[in-house]
Residue frames as a rotation matrix with the C-alpha (Angstrom) as fourth column:
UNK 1
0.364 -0.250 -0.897 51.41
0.293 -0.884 0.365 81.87
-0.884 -0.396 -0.248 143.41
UNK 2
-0.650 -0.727 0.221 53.19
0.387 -0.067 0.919 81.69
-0.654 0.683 0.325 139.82
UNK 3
-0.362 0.573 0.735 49.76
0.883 -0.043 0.468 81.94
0.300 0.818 -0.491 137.95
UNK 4
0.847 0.508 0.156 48.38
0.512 -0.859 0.013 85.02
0.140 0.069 -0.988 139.76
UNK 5
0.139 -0.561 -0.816 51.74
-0.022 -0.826 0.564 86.62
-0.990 -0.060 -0.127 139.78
UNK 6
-0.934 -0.150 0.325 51.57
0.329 -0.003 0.944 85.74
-0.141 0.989 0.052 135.34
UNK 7
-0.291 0.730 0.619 48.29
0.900 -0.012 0.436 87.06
0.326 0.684 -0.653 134.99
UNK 8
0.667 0.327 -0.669 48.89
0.520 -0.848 0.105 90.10
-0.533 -0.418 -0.736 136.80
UNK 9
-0.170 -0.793 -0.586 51.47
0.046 -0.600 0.799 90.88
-0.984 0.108 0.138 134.61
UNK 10
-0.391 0.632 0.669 49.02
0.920 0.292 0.262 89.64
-0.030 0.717 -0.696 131.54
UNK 11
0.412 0.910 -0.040 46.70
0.911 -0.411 0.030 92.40
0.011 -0.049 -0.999 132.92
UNK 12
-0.006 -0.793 -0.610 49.73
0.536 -0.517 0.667 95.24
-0.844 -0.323 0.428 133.59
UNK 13
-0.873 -0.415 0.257 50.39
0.245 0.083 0.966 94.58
-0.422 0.906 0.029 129.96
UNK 14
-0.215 0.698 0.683 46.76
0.867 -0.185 0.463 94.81
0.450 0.691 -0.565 128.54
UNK 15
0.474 0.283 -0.834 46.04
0.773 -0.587 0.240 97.85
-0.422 -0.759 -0.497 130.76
UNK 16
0.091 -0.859 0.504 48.70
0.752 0.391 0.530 99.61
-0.653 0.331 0.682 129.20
UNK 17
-0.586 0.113 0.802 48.11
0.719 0.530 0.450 99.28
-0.374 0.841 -0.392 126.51
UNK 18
0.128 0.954 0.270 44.91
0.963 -0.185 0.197 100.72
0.239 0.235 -0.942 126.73
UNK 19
0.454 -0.230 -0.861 46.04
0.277 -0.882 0.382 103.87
-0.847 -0.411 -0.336 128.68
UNK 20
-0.606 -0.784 0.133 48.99
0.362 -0.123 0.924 104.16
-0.709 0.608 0.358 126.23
UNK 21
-0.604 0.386 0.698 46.71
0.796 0.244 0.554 103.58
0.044 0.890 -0.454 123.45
UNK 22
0.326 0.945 -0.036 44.12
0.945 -0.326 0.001 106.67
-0.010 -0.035 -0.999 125.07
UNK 23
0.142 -0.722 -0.677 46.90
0.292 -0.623 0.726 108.66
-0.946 -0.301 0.122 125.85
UNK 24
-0.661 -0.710 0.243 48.11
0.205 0.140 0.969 108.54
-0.722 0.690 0.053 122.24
UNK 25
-0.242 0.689 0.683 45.03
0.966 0.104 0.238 109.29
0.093 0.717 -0.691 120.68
UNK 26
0.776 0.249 -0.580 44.56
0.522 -0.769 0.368 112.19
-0.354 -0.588 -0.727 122.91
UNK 27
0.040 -0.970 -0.241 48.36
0.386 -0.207 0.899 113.37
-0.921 -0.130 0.366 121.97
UNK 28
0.840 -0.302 -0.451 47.91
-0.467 0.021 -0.884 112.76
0.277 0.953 -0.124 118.13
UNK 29
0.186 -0.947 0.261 50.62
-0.705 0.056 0.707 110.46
-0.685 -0.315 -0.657 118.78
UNK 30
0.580 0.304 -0.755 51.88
-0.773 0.497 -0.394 107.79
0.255 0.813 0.524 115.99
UNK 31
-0.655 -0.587 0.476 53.75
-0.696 0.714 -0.078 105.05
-0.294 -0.382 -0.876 118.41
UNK 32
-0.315 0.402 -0.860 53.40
-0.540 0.668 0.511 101.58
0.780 0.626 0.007 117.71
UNK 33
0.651 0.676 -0.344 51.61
-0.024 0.472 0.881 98.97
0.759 -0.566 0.323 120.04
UNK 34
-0.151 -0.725 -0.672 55.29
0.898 0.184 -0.400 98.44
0.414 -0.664 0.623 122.00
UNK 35
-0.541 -0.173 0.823 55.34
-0.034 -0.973 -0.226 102.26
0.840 -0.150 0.521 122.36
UNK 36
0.270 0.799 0.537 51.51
-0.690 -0.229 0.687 102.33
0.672 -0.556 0.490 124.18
UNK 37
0.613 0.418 -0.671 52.13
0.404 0.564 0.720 99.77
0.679 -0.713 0.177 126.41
UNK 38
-0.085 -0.839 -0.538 55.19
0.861 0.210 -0.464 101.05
0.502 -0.502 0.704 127.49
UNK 39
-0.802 0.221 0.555 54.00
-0.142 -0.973 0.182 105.04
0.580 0.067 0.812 127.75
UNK 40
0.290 0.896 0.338 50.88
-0.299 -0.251 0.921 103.71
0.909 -0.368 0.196 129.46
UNK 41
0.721 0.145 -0.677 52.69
0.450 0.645 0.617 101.83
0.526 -0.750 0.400 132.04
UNK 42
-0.575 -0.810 -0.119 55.56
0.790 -0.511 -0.339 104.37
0.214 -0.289 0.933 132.69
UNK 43
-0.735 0.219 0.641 52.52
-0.345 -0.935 -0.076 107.06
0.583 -0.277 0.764 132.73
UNK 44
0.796 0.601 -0.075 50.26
0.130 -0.049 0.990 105.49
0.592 -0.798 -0.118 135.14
UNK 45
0.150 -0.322 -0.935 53.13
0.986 0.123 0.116 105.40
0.077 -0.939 0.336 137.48
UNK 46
-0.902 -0.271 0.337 54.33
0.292 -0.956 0.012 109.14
0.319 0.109 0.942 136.56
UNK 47
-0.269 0.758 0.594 50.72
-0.135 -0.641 0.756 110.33
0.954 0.124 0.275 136.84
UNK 48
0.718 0.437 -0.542 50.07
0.556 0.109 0.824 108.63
0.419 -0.893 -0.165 140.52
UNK 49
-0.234 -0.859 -0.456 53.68
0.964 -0.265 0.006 110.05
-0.126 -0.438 0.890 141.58
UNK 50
-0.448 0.469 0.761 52.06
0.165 -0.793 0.586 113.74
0.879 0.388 0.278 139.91
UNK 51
-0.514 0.572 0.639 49.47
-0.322 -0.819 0.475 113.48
0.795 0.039 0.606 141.79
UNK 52
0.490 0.051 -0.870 50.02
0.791 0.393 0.469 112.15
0.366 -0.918 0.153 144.88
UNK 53
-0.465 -0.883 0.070 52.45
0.828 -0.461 -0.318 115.23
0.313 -0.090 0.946 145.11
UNK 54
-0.800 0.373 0.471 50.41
-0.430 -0.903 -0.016 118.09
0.419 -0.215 0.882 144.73
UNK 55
-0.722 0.640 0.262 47.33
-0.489 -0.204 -0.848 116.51
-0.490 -0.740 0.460 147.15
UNK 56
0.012 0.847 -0.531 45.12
-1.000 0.001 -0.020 114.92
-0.016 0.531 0.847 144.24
UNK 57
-0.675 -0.639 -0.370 46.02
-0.664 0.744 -0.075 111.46
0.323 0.195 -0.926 144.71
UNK 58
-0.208 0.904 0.374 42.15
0.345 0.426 -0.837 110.66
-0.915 -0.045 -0.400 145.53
UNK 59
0.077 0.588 -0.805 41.41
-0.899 -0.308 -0.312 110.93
-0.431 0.748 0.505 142.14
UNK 60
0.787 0.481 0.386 40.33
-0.337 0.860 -0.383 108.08
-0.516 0.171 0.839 139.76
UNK 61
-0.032 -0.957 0.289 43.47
0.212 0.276 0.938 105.93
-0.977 0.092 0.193 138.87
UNK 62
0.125 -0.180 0.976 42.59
0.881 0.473 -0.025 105.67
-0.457 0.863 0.218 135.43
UNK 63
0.921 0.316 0.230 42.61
0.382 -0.852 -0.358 109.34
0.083 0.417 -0.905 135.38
UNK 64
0.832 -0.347 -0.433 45.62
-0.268 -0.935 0.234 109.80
-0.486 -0.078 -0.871 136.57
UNK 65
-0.345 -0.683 0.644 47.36
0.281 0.579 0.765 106.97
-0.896 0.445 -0.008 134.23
UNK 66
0.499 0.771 0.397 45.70
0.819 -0.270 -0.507 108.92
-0.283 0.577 -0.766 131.44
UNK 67
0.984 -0.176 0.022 46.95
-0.176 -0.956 0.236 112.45
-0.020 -0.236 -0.972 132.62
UNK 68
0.386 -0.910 -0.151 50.42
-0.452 -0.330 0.829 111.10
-0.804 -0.251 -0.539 133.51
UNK 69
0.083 -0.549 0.831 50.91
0.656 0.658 0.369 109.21
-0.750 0.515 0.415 130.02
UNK 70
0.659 0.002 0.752 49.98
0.637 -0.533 -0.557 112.21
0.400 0.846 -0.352 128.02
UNK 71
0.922 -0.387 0.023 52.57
-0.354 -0.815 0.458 113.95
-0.159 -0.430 -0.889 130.16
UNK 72
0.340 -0.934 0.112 54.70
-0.293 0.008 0.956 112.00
-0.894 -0.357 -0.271 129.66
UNK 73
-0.038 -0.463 0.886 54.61
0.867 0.426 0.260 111.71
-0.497 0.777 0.385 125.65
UNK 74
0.862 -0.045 0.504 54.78
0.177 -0.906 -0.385 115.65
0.474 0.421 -0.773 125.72
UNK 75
0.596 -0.802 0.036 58.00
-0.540 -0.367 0.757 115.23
-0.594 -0.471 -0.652 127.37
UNK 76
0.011 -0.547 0.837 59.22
0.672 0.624 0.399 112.65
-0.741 0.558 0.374 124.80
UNK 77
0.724 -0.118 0.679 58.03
0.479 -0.623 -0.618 115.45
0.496 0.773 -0.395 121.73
UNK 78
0.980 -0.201 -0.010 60.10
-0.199 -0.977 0.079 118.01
-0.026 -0.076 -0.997 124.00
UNK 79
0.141 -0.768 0.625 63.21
0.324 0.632 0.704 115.43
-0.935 0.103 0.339 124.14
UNK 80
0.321 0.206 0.924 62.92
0.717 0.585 -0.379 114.90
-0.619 0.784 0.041 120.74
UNK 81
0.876 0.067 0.477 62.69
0.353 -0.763 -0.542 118.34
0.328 0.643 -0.692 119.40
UNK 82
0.778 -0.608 -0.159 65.52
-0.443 -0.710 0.548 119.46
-0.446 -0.356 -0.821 121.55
């Protein structure tokens, strides 16, 4: 049980990443690798919570961990700026 509960968190982590890492390209963002994993894994959940809300929550996950990471590093620019 220990190894497939470490390699799901292996895969969490490389997932991420990747989102993070599409997200951020998409954005024009300049975060470092910590940044994307974290932004991808805080916006897949934001994006399923999105869009389970308004009815769309049959769409493809990776779309909406995509959608909700770039939402949520245009709320970090609007933080920021404020």
């Amino acid at each position: 049980m220990g190894f497939v509960v470490f390699i799901s968190i292996v895969i969490y982590i490389v997932i991420g990443g990747i989102i993070g890492w599409i997200a951020g390209a998409i954005m024009k963002s300049q975060g470092n690798t910590l940044f994307n994993v974290i932004v991808g894994i805080v916006g897949s959940i934001l994006g399923s919570l999105v869009f389970g809300l308004v009815g769309l929550g049959n769409l493809p996950g990776w779309i909406q961990s995509i959608t909700g990471a770039c939402l949520l590093i245009f709320l970090a620019r609007l933080i920021k700026r404020s």
